[in-house]
N, C-alpha and C positions, 0 to 999 in steps of 0.2 A: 639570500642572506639578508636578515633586517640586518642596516645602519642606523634607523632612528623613527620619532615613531613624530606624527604631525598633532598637533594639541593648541587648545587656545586658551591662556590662562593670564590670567594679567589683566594690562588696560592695553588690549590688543584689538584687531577690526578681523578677525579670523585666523582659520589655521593657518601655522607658517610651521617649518622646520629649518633652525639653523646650523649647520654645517661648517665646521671647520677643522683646517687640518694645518698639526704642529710636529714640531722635531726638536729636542731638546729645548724647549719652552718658544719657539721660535716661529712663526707664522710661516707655513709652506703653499708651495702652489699647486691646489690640488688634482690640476691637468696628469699630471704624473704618476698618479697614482689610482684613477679610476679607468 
């Protein structure tokens, strides 16, 4: 199952993928869930 795709756009120094995981607008710890 893709979660996301890696890409370099901006005033970046290479590919990155950023990852985050929320719950009712609320920053989660994503240990829990992968």
């Amino acid at each position: 199952q893709v979660i996301g795709y890696t890409a370099s756009t901006g005033n970046t120094t290479g590919r990155h993928l950023h990852f985050e995981t929320t719950l009712d607008g609320q920053a989660v710890h994503p240990l829990g869930l992968l």
